[in-house]
C-alpha positions as CSV (number, residue, x, y, z in Angstrom):
1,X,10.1,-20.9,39.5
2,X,11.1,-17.4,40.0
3,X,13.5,-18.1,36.8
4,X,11.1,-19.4,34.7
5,X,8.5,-16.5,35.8
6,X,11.2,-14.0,34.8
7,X,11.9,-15.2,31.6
8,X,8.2,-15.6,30.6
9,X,8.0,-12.1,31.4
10,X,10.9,-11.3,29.4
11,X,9.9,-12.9,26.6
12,X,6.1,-10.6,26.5
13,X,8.1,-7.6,26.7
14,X,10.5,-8.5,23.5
15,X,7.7,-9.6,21.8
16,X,5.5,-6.2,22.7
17,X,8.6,-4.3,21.4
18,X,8.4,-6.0,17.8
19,X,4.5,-5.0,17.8
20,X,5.3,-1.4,19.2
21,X,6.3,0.3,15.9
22,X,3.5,-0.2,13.9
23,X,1.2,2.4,15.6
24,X,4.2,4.4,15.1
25,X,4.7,3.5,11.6
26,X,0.4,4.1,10.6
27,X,1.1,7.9,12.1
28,X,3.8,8.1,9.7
29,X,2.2,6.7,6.5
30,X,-1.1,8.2,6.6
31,X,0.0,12.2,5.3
32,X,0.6,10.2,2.4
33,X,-2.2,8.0,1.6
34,X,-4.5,9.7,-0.9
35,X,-8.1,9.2,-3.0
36,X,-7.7,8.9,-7.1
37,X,-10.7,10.6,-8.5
38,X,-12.6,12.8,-10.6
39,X,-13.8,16.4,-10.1
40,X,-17.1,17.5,-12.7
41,X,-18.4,20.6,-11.4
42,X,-21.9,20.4,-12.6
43,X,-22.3,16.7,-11.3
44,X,-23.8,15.8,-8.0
45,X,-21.2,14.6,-6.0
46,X,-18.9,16.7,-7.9
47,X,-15.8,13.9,-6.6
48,X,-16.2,10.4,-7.5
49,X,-13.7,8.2,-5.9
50,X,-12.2,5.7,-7.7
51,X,-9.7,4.0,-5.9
52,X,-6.3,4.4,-3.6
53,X,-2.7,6.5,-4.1
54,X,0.1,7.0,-2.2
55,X,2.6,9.9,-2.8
56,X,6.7,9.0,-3.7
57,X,9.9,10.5,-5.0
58,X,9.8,14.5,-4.6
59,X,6.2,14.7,-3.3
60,X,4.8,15.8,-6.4
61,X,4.7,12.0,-7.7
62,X,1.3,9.5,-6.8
63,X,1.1,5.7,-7.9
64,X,-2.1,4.3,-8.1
65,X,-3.7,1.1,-10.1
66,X,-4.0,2.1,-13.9
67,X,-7.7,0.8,-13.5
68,X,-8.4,3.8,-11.4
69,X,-7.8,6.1,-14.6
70,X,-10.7,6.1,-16.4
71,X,-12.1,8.1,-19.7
72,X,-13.2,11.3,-18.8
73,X,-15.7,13.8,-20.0
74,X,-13.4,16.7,-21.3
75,X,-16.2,18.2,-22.7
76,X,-18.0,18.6,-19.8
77,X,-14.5,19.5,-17.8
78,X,-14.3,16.3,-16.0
79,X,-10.8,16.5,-14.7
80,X,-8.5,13.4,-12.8
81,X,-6.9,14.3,-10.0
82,X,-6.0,13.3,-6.3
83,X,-8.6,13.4,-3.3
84,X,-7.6,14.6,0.4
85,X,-9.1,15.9,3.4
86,X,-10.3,14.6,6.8
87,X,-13.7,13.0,7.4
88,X,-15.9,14.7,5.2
89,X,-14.0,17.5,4.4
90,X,-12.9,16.5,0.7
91,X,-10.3,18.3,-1.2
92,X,-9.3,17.8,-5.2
93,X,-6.1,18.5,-6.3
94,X,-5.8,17.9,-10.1
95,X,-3.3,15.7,-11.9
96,X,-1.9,14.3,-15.1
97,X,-0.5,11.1,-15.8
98,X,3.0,10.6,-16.5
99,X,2.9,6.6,-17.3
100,X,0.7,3.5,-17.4
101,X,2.2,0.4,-17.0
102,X,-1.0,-1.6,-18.0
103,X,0.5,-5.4,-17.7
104,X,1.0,-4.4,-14.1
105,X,-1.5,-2.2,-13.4
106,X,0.1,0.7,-12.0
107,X,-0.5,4.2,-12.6
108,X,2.3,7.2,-12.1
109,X,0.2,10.8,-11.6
110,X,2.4,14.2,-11.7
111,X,0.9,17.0,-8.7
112,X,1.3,20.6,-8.7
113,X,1.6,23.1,-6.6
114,X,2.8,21.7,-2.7
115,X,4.4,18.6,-2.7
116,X,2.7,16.1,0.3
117,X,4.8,13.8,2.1
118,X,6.5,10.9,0.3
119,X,6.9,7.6,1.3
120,X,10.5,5.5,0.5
121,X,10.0,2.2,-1.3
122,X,12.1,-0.5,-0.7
123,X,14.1,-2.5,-3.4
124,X,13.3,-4.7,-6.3
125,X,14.0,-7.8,-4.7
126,X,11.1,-10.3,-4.2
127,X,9.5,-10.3,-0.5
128,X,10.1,-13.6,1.2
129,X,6.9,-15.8,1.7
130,X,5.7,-15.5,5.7
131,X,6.9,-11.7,5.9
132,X,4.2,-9.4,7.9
133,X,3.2,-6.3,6.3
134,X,0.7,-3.9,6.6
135,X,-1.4,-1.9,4.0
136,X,-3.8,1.5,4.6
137,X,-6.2,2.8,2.3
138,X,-9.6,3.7,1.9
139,X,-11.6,0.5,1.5
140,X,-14.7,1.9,0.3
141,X,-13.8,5.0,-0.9
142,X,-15.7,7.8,0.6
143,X,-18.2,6.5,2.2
144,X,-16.6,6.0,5.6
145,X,-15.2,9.6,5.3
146,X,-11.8,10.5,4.3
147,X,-10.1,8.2,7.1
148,X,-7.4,6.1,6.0
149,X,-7.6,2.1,7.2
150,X,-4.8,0.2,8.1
151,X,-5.1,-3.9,7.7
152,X,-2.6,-6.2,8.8
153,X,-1.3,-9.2,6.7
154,X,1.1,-11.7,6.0
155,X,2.5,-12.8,2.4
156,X,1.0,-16.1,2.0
157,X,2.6,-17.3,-1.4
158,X,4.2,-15.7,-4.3
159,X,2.0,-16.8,-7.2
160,X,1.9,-16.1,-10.8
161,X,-0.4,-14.0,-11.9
162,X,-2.8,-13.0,-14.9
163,X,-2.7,-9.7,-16.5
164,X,-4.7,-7.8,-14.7
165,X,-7.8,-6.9,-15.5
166,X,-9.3,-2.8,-16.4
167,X,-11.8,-2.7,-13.9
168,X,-11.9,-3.0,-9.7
169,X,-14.4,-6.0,-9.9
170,X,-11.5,-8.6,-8.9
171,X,-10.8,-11.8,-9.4
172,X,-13.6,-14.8,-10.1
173,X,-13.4,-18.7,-10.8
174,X,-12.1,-18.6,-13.7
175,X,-9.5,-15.6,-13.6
176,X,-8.3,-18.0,-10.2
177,X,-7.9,-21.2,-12.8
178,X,-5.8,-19.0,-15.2
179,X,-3.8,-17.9,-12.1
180,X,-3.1,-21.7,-12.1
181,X,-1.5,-22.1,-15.7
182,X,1.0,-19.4,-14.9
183,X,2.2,-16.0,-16.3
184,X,4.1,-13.3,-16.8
185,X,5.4,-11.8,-13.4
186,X,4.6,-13.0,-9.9
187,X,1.9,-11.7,-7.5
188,X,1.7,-11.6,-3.8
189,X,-0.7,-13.1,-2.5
190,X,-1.6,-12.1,1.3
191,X,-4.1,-13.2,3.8
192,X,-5.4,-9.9,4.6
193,X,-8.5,-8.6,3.5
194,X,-8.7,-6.0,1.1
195,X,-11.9,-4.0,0.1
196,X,-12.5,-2.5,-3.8
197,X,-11.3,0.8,-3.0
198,X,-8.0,-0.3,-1.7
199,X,-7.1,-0.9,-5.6
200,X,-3.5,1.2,-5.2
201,X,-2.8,1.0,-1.3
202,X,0.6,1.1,-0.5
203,X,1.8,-2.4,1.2
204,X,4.4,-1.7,3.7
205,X,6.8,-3.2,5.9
206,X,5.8,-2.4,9.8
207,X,8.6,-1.4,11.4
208,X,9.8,1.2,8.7
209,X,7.0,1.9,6.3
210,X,9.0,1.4,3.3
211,X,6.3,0.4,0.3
212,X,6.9,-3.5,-0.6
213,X,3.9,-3.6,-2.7
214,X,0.4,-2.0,-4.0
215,X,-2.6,-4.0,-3.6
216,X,-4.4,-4.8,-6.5
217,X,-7.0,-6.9,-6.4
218,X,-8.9,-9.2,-4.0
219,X,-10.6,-12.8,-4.9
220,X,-14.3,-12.7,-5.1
221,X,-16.3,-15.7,-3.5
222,X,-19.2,-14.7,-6.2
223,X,-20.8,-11.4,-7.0
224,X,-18.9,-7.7,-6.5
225,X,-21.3,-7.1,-3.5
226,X,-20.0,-10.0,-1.5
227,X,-16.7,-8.7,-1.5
228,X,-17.9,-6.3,0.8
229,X,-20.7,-8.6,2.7
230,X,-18.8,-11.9,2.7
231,X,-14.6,-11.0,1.7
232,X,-12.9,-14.2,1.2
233,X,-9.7,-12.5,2.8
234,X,-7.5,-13.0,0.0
235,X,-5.9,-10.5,-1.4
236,X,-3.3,-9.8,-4.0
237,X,-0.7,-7.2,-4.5
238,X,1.8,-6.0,-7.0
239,X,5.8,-6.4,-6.0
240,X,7.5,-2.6,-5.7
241,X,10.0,-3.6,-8.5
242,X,7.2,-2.4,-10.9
243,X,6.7,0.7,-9.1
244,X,10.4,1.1,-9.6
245,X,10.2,0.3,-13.6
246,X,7.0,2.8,-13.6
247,X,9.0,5.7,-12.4
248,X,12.4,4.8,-14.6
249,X,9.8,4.8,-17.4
250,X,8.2,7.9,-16.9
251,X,11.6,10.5,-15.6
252,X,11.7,12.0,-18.9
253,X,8.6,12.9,-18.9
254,X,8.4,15.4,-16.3
Protein backbone atom coordinates (compact mmCIF):
# COMPACT_ATOMS: atom_id res chain seq x y z
CA UNK A 1 0.00 0.00 0.00
CA UNK A 2 2.77 2.23 1.09
CA UNK A 3 4.24 1.54 -2.62
CA UNK A 4 1.35 2.28 -4.41
CA UNK A 5 0.74 5.56 -2.06
CA UNK A 6 4.30 6.68 -3.03
CA UNK A 7 4.06 6.32 -6.55
CA UNK A 8 0.65 8.08 -6.71
CA UNK A 9 2.34 10.80 -5.07
CA UNK A 10 5.11 10.74 -7.41
CA UNK A 11 3.20 10.74 -10.24
CA UNK A 12 1.21 14.45 -8.91
CA UNK A 13 4.50 15.90 -8.48
CA UNK A 14 5.84 15.09 -12.29
CA UNK A 15 2.72 16.06 -13.54
CA UNK A 16 2.79 19.64 -11.30
CA UNK A 17 6.28 20.08 -12.76
CA UNK A 18 4.99 19.90 -16.53
CA UNK A 19 2.19 22.64 -15.40
CA UNK A 20 4.80 24.75 -13.48
CA UNK A 21 6.40 26.69 -16.43
CA UNK A 22 3.57 28.29 -17.70
CA UNK A 23 3.11 30.98 -15.05
CA UNK A 24 6.73 31.32 -15.64
CA UNK A 25 6.40 31.47 -19.35
CA UNK A 26 3.02 34.36 -19.19
CA UNK A 27 5.68 36.63 -17.02
CA UNK A 28 7.89 36.29 -19.82
CA UNK A 29 5.64 36.98 -22.79
CA UNK A 30 3.57 39.71 -21.58
CA UNK A 31 6.58 42.86 -22.16
CA UNK A 32 5.82 41.88 -25.48
CA UNK A 33 2.25 41.74 -26.13
CA UNK A 34 1.05 45.00 -27.57
CA UNK A 35 -2.38 47.00 -28.88
CA UNK A 36 -2.56 47.84 -32.85
CA UNK A 37 -4.28 51.07 -33.11
CA UNK A 38 -4.87 54.55 -34.20
CA UNK A 39 -4.00 57.87 -32.60
CA UNK A 40 -6.34 61.16 -34.01
CA UNK A 41 -5.69 63.93 -31.69
CA UNK A 42 -8.89 65.79 -32.11
CA UNK A 43 -11.14 62.58 -31.72
CA UNK A 44 -12.59 61.49 -28.49
CA UNK A 45 -10.96 58.63 -27.47
CA UNK A 46 -7.99 59.83 -29.26
CA UNK A 47 -6.78 55.71 -29.40
CA UNK A 48 -8.93 53.31 -31.01
CA UNK A 49 -7.92 49.82 -30.60
CA UNK A 50 -8.07 47.57 -33.18
CA UNK A 51 -6.70 44.44 -32.52
CA UNK A 52 -3.51 42.39 -30.92
CA UNK A 53 0.57 42.52 -31.77
CA UNK A 54 3.45 40.99 -30.50
CA UNK A 55 6.99 42.33 -30.93
CA UNK A 56 9.98 39.88 -32.87
CA UNK A 57 13.35 40.06 -34.49
CA UNK A 58 15.41 43.22 -33.08
CA UNK A 59 12.55 44.74 -31.06
CA UNK A 60 11.69 47.23 -33.42
CA UNK A 61 9.55 44.62 -35.48
CA UNK A 62 5.44 43.95 -34.52
CA UNK A 63 3.19 41.29 -36.38
CA UNK A 64 -0.30 41.78 -36.15
CA UNK A 65 -3.42 40.56 -38.49
CA UNK A 66 -3.47 42.72 -41.79
CA UNK A 67 -7.29 43.28 -40.87
CA UNK A 68 -6.10 45.41 -38.03
CA UNK A 69 -4.64 48.10 -40.65
CA UNK A 70 -7.17 50.04 -41.66
CA UNK A 71 -7.55 53.36 -44.03
CA UNK A 72 -6.70 56.26 -42.16
CA UNK A 73 -7.66 59.85 -42.13
CA UNK A 74 -4.31 61.52 -43.15
CA UNK A 75 -5.91 64.56 -43.51
CA UNK A 76 -7.05 64.76 -40.24
CA UNK A 77 -3.47 63.24 -38.91
CA UNK A 78 -4.85 59.98 -38.04
CA UNK A 79 -1.67 57.99 -37.57
CA UNK A 80 -1.27 53.74 -37.02
CA UNK A 81 0.79 52.80 -34.51
CA UNK A 82 1.25 50.36 -31.44
CA UNK A 83 -0.64 50.74 -28.07
CA UNK A 84 1.01 50.04 -24.46
CA UNK A 85 0.67 50.83 -21.03
CA UNK A 86 -0.80 49.25 -17.78
CA UNK A 87 -4.44 49.43 -16.86
CA UNK A 88 -5.56 52.60 -18.02
CA UNK A 89 -2.58 54.15 -18.52
CA UNK A 90 -2.47 54.06 -22.53
CA UNK A 91 0.59 54.91 -24.51
CA UNK A 92 0.92 55.25 -28.58
CA UNK A 93 3.91 54.70 -30.19
CA UNK A 94 3.58 55.25 -33.95
CA UNK A 95 4.41 52.84 -36.74
CA UNK A 96 4.60 52.04 -40.49
CA UNK A 97 4.07 48.98 -42.22
CA UNK A 98 6.76 47.10 -43.75
CA UNK A 99 4.54 44.18 -45.48
CA UNK A 100 1.00 42.74 -45.82
CA UNK A 101 0.65 39.35 -46.48
CA UNK A 102 -3.09 39.56 -47.20
CA UNK A 103 -3.81 35.61 -48.17
CA UNK A 104 -2.61 35.05 -44.62
CA UNK A 105 -3.59 37.90 -42.92
CA UNK A 106 -0.61 39.01 -41.19
CA UNK A 107 0.72 42.28 -40.88
CA UNK A 108 4.69 43.23 -40.25
CA UNK A 109 4.83 47.10 -38.41
CA UNK A 110 8.51 48.82 -38.19
CA UNK A 111 8.88 50.83 -34.39
CA UNK A 112 11.09 53.60 -33.66
CA UNK A 113 12.82 54.80 -31.07
CA UNK A 114 13.41 51.86 -28.03
CA UNK A 115 13.16 48.56 -29.09
CA UNK A 116 10.57 46.32 -26.49
CA UNK A 117 11.26 42.89 -25.84
CA UNK A 118 11.05 40.28 -28.63
CA UNK A 119 9.70 37.06 -28.56
CA UNK A 120 11.58 33.90 -30.56
CA UNK A 121 9.34 32.01 -32.96
CA UNK A 122 9.67 28.62 -33.57
CA UNK A 123 10.21 26.83 -37.00
CA UNK A 124 8.20 26.42 -40.15
CA UNK A 125 7.28 23.05 -39.54
CA UNK A 126 3.50 22.24 -38.97
CA UNK A 127 2.37 21.77 -35.10
CA UNK A 128 1.23 18.28 -34.44
CA UNK A 129 -2.59 17.86 -33.81
CA UNK A 130 -3.17 17.39 -29.67
CA UNK A 131 -0.08 19.85 -28.87
CA UNK A 132 -1.07 22.35 -25.74
CA UNK A 133 -0.35 25.91 -26.37
CA UNK A 134 -1.20 28.97 -24.88
CA UNK A 135 -2.15 32.45 -26.42
CA UNK A 136 -2.33 36.13 -24.47
CA UNK A 137 -3.85 39.14 -25.83
CA UNK A 138 -6.28 41.67 -25.20
CA UNK A 139 -9.63 40.12 -25.86
CA UNK A 140 -11.64 43.14 -26.00
CA UNK A 141 -9.33 45.64 -26.57
CA UNK A 142 -9.37 48.36 -24.11
CA UNK A 143 -12.03 47.92 -22.30
CA UNK A 144 -10.81 45.70 -19.63
CA UNK A 145 -7.73 48.05 -19.36
CA UNK A 146 -4.36 47.51 -20.82
CA UNK A 147 -3.98 43.88 -19.09
CA UNK A 148 -2.91 41.24 -21.23
CA UNK A 149 -5.06 37.67 -20.98
CA UNK A 150 -3.64 34.51 -21.30
CA UNK A 151 -6.04 31.38 -22.56
CA UNK A 152 -5.09 28.00 -22.58
CA UNK A 153 -5.69 25.56 -25.67
CA UNK A 154 -5.05 22.61 -27.45
CA UNK A 155 -4.69 22.21 -31.42
CA UNK A 156 -7.73 20.37 -32.20
CA UNK A 157 -7.16 19.72 -36.09
CA UNK A 158 -5.19 21.22 -38.84
CA UNK A 159 -7.84 22.23 -41.37
CA UNK A 160 -7.86 24.06 -44.56
CA UNK A 161 -8.77 27.18 -44.57
CA UNK A 162 -10.49 30.13 -46.56
CA UNK A 163 -8.72 33.31 -47.32
CA UNK A 164 -9.29 35.26 -44.72
CA UNK A 165 -11.53 37.77 -44.55
CA UNK A 166 -10.68 42.03 -44.10
CA UNK A 167 -12.63 42.54 -41.21
CA UNK A 168 -12.57 41.05 -37.22
CA UNK A 169 -16.23 39.76 -37.59
CA UNK A 170 -15.10 36.00 -37.91
CA UNK A 171 -16.18 33.16 -39.31
CA UNK A 172 -20.20 32.36 -40.08
CA UNK A 173 -22.13 29.22 -41.73
CA UNK A 174 -21.20 29.71 -44.74
CA UNK A 175 -17.38 30.79 -44.46
CA UNK A 176 -17.46 27.22 -42.16
CA UNK A 177 -18.95 25.17 -45.41
CA UNK A 178 -16.18 26.83 -47.60
CA UNK A 179 -13.69 25.71 -44.89
CA UNK A 180 -15.09 22.26 -45.93
CA UNK A 181 -14.22 22.36 -49.80
CA UNK A 182 -10.60 23.12 -48.93
CA UNK A 183 -7.87 25.71 -49.75
CA UNK A 184 -4.84 27.18 -49.99
CA UNK A 185 -2.81 26.67 -46.70
CA UNK A 186 -3.81 24.96 -43.59
CA UNK A 187 -5.28 26.59 -40.30
CA UNK A 188 -5.08 25.55 -36.79
CA UNK A 189 -7.84 25.06 -35.44
CA UNK A 190 -7.84 25.06 -31.41
CA UNK A 191 -10.39 24.54 -28.67
CA UNK A 192 -9.71 27.63 -26.87
CA UNK A 193 -11.73 30.54 -26.92
CA UNK A 194 -10.72 33.54 -28.51
CA UNK A 195 -12.43 37.07 -28.23
CA UNK A 196 -12.42 39.83 -31.42
CA UNK A 197 -9.53 41.70 -30.17
CA UNK A 198 -7.27 38.80 -29.92
CA UNK A 199 -7.06 39.12 -33.92
CA UNK A 200 -2.90 38.97 -33.90
CA UNK A 201 -2.15 37.16 -30.37
CA UNK A 202 0.81 35.35 -30.36
CA UNK A 203 0.17 31.39 -29.86
CA UNK A 204 2.89 29.89 -27.92
CA UNK A 205 4.25 26.84 -26.74
CA UNK A 206 4.10 26.78 -22.62
CA UNK A 207 7.16 25.70 -21.52
CA UNK A 208 9.33 28.08 -23.73
CA UNK A 209 7.15 30.82 -25.19
CA UNK A 210 8.34 30.33 -28.59
CA UNK A 211 5.34 31.84 -31.02
CA UNK A 212 3.73 28.64 -32.99
CA UNK A 213 1.02 30.68 -34.38
CA UNK A 214 -1.24 34.08 -34.38
CA UNK A 215 -4.78 33.78 -33.79
CA UNK A 216 -6.91 34.94 -36.38
CA UNK A 217 -10.20 34.45 -36.16
CA UNK A 218 -12.86 32.64 -34.08
CA UNK A 219 -16.25 30.86 -35.36
CA UNK A 220 -19.37 32.73 -34.71
CA UNK A 221 -22.54 30.75 -33.40
CA UNK A 222 -24.65 33.90 -35.09
CA UNK A 223 -24.33 37.50 -34.70
CA UNK A 224 -20.77 39.49 -33.76
CA UNK A 225 -22.18 40.19 -30.25
CA UNK A 226 -22.55 36.56 -29.39
CA UNK A 227 -19.04 36.01 -29.84
CA UNK A 228 -18.64 37.82 -26.82
CA UNK A 229 -22.10 36.72 -24.89
CA UNK A 230 -22.27 33.08 -26.13
CA UNK A 231 -18.24 32.12 -27.74
CA UNK A 232 -18.52 28.86 -29.41
CA UNK A 233 -14.78 28.18 -28.17
CA UNK A 234 -13.42 27.61 -31.48
CA UNK A 235 -10.89 29.31 -32.55
CA UNK A 236 -8.45 29.48 -35.38
CA UNK A 237 -4.88 30.50 -35.90
CA UNK A 238 -2.30 31.09 -38.52
CA UNK A 239 0.95 28.57 -38.51
CA UNK A 240 4.39 30.75 -37.68
CA UNK A 241 5.80 29.64 -41.22
CA UNK A 242 3.86 32.70 -42.48
CA UNK A 243 5.22 34.94 -39.98
CA UNK A 244 8.53 33.66 -41.21
CA UNK A 245 7.61 34.33 -45.14
CA UNK A 246 6.28 37.94 -43.74
CA UNK A 247 9.59 38.94 -42.42
CA UNK A 248 11.78 37.25 -45.50
CA UNK A 249 9.47 39.43 -47.52
CA UNK A 250 9.72 42.55 -46.01
CA UNK A 251 14.06 42.65 -44.89
CA UNK A 252 14.75 44.83 -47.69
CA UNK A 253 12.54 47.10 -46.76
CA UNK A 254 13.90 48.38 -43.66
Amino acid sequence: MFKLISLFLAACLAGAGVAAPLPRTIAAVKPSIVGIGTQHPTRSPAIVFHATGFVVGDGLSVISNAHAVTTLDTERMETLGIVTGKGDKLEFRSATVVAIDRAHDLVHLRLQGAPLPPLALAGSELVEEGRDLAFTGYPLGIQLGMNPVTHRAMLSAQTPAILPTPTSRGLNPRAVAALQRGAPFILYQLDGTAYPANSGSPVYDPENGSVLAVINMTLLKGTKESAITDPSGISYAIPVRHVHELLQQGSGQK
